[in-house]
C-alpha positions in Angstrom: -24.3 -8.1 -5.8 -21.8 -5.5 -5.1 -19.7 -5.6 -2.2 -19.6 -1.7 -1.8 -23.2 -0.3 -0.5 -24.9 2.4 -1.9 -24.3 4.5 0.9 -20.5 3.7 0.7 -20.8 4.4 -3.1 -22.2 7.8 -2.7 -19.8 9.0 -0.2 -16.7 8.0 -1.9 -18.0 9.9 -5.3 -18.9 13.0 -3.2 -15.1 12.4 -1.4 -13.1 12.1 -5.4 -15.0 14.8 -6.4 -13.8 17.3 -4.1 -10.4 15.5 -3.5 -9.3 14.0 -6.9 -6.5 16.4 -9.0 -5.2 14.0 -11.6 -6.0 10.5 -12.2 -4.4 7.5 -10.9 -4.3 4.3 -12.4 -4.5 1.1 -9.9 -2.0 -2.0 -11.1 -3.5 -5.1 -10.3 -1.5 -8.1 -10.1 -3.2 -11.9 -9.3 -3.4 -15.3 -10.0 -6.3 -17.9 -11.6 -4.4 -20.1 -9.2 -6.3 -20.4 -6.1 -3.8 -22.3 -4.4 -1.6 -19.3 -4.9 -3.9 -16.5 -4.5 -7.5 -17.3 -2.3 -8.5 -13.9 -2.2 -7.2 -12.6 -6.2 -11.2 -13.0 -6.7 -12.5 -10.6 -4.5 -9.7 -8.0 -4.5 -10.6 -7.4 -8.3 -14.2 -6.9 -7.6 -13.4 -4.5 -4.9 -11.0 -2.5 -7.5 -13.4 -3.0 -10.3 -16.3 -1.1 -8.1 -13.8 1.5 -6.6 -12.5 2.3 -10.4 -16.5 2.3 -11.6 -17.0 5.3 -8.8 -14.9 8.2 -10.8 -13.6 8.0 -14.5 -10.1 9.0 -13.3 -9.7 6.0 -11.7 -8.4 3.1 -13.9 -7.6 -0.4 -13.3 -4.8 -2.5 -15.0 -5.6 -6.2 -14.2 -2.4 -8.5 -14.9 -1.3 -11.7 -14.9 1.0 -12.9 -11.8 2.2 -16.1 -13.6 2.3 -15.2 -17.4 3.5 -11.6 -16.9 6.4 -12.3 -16.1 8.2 -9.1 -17.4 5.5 -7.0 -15.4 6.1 -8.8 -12.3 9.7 -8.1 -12.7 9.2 -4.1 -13.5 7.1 -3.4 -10.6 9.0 -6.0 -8.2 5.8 -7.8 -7.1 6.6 -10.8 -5.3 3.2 -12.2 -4.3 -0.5 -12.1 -4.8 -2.8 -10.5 -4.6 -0.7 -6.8 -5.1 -2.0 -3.7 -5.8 0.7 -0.6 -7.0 -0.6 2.9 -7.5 0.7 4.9 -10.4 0.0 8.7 -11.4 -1.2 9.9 -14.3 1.8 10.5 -15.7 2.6 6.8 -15.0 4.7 7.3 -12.2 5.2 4.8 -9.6 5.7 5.9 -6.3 6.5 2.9 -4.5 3.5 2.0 -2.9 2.6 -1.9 -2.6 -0.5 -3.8 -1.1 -0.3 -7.2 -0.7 -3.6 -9.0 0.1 -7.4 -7.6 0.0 -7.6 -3.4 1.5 -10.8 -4.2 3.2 -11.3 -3.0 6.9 -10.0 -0.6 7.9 -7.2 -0.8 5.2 -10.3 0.0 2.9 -9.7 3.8 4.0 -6.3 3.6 3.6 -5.9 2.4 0.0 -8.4 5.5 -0.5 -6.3 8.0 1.4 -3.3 7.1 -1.0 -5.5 7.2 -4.1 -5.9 10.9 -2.8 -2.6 11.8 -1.9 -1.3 9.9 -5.5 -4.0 11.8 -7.5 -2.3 15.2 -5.9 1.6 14.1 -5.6 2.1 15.8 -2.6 3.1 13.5 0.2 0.9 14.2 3.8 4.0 15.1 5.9 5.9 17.9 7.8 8.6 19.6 5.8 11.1 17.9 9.2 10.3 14.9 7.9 10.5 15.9 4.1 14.0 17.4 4.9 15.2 13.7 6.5 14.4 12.1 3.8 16.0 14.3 1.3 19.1 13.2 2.8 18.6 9.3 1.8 21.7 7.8 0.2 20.3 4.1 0.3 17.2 2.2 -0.7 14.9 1.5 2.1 12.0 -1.1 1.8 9.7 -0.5 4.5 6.9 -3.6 5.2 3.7 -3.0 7.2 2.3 -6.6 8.3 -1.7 -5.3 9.1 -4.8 -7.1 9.6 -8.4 -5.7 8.7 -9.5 -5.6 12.2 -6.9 -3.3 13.6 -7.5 0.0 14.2 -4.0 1.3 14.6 -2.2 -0.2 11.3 -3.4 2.1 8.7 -1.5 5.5 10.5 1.8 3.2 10.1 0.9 2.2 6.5 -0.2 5.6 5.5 2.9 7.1 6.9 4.9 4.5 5.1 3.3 5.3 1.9 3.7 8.7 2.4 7.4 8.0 2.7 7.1 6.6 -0.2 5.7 9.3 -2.2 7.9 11.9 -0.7 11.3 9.7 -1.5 11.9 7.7 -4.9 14.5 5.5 -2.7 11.7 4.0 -0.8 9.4 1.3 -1.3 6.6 0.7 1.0 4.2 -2.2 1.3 1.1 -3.3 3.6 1.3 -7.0 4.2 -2.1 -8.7 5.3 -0.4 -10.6 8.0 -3.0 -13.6 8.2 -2.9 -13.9 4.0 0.7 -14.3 4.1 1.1 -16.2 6.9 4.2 -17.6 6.0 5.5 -14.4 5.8 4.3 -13.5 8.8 6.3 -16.4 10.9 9.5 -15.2 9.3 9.5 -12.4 10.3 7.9 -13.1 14.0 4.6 -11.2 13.7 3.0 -11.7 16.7 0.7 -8.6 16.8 0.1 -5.5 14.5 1.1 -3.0 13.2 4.4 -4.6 12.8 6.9 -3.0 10.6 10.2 -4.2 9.2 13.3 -2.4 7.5 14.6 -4.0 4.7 13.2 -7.3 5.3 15.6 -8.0 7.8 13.7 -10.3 10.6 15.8 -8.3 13.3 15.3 -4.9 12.1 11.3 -4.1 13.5 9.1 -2.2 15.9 6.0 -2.2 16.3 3.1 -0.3 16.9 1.4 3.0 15.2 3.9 5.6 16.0 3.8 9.2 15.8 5.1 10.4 12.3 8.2 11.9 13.6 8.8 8.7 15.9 7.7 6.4 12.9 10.8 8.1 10.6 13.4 8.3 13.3 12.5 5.0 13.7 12.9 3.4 10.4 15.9 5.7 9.6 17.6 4.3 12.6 17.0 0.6 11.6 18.0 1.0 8.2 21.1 2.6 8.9 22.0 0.8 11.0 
């Protein structure tokens, strides 16, 4: 049984087909460990469904602990991740780490969108602020499915992302990675760190103009 309904199905191949420019190839990364990765099982079948909706849609599944040289090109540090790539096999720095499903669900499908296109859903302010970039930024939004606010601060991460080749930005399930999640003090969502430093965060879905100042700020200083 498929875990995408019919109705879900039908919507998302009326959405690619009016939204879709170029194809995008999804980058699946897991683990046949399940004491390593619980939810590698059901991420795939997700992506496997999504990719079966529009044949510019591909999936890439690889191997976490065998390939190794993989893991290393994309950076992936943990399992289940998910990078999206262009069809000209750019990657723009965007990361998932643990299942898209609630309302993260629309948000993987938003960046398949704005991927597909190469165009990054921001104001030209913005654009102009991050033209100026001199350093690598890693930006990392711990979410949870049920949270109705975290995928505005992941999708203007990822956007970030797209618009600047200096920044990486990731979604973190926070109760999948709990570990994780106690490092860096995650106590409610969205909550978004600079450069994985534990004392460089705000949180909460800020205004994109707020959002950038924000993370700017924090990783400049």
């Amino acid at each position: 049984m498929g875990l995408l309904s019919n109705k879900d199905v039908a919507y998302l191949r009326d959405l690619f087909e009016k939204e879709l420019e170029k194809s995008v190839r999804l980058v699946f990364f897991k683990s046949e460990d399940p004491a390593r990765c619980q939810y590698c099982e059901i991420t795939e079948q997700v992506l496997s469904e999504l990719v079966g909706i529009d044949s510019r849609l591909t999936l890439e599944v690889h191997d976490f602990d065998r390939e190794k040289d993989l893991v290393a090109k994309y950076a992936v540090e943990m399992v289940p991740a998910l990078v999206l790539e262009s069809e000209e096999g750019k990657d723009y720095g965007i990361r998932f780490y643990g299942v898209p499903s609630g309302h993260e669900f629309g948000t993987l499908i938003q960046d398949i969108i704005t991927v597909s296109k190469g165009t990054p859903q921001l104001s030209s302010e913005t654009l102009k602020k991050l033209e100026k970039l001199e350093r690598p930024v890693r930006i990392s939004v711990f979410v949870t499915p049920t949270c109705p606010y975290c995928p505005r601060a992941v999708l203007t991460a990822h956007n970030m992302a797209v618009a600047s080749d200096k920044i990486v930005a990731e979604m973190i399930e926070a109760n999948e990675f709990w570990e994780l999640s106690e490092r860096f003090g995650v106590s409610s969502v969205p909550h978004i760190v600079v450069n994985r430093d534990p004392d460089k965060f705000f949180v909460g879905a800020y205004p994109e103009r707020e959002f950038v100042e924000e993370v700017l700020r924090l990783a400049e200083g």
